[in-house]
C-alpha positions in Angstrom: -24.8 0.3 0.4 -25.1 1.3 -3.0 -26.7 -1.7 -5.7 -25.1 0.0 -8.7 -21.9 0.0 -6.9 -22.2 -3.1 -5.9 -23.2 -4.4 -9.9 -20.0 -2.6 -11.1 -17.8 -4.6 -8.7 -19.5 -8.2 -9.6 -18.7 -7.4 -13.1 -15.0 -6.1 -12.9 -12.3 -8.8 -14.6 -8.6 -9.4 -14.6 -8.6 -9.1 -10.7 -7.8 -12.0 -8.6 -10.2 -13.0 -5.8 -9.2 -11.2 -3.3 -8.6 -8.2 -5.0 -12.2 -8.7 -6.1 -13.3 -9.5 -2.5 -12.2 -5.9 -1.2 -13.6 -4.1 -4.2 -16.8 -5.5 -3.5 -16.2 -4.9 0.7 -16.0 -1.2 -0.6 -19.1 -1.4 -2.6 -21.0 -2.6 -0.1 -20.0 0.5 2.3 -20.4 2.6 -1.0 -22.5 5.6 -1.7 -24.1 5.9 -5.2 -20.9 8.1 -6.2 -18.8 5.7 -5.1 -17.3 7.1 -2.1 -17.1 5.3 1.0 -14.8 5.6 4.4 -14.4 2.0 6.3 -11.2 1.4 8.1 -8.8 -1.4 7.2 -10.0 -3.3 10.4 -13.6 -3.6 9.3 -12.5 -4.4 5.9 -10.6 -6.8 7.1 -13.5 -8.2 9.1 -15.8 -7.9 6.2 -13.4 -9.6 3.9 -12.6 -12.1 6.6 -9.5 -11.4 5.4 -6.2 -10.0 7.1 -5.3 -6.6 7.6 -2.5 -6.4 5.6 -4.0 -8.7 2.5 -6.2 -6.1 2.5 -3.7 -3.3 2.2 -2.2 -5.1 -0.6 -5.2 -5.7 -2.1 -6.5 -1.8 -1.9 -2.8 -1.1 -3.4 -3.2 -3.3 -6.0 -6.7 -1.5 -6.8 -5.5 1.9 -7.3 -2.7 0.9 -9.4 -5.7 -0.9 -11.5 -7.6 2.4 -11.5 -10.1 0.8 -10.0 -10.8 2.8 -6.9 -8.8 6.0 -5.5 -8.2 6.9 -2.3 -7.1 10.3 -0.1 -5.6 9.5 3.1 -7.4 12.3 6.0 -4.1 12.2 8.9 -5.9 10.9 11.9 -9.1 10.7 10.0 -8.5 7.7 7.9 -9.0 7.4 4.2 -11.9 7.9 1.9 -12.0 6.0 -0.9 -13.9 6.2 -4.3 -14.4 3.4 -6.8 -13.8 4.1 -9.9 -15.3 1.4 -11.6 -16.7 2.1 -15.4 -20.2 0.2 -16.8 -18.7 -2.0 -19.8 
């Protein structure tokens, strides 16, 4: 878990809820560079939150520039957040 990560989410606007509610379920999983690797299932679980709210949700980041992501076949996907201090 990375604290700054974490700080940057809390402090991200304009995003609903549960948009807000993933980005944080990143940052918690988060690396001080921002890159972390959970699947949608423990996001989900996290986030106490369905599966696919979550994909929706981790959509709706990326188009906000707010984290990125590169999908490993049969790996799973890494993401980064993205996330600028104000």
């Amino acid at each position: 878990m990375s604290i700054m990560q974490m700080v940057l989410a809390w402090k991200v606007r304009d995003v609903s809820g549960t948009d807000k509610l993933v980005l944080l379920a990143l940052a918690d999983w988060a690396n001080d560079e921002g890159l972390c690797w959970p699947s949608l299932d423990t996001l989900a679980e996290k986030s106490s939150l369905n599966r696919r709210t979550v994909m929706n949700a981790i959509g709706r980041l990326e188009n906000a520039g707010l984290i990125r992501r590169e999908i490993l076949t049969g790996k799973g996907t890494k993401y980064w957040i993205t996330v600028k201090d104000n």
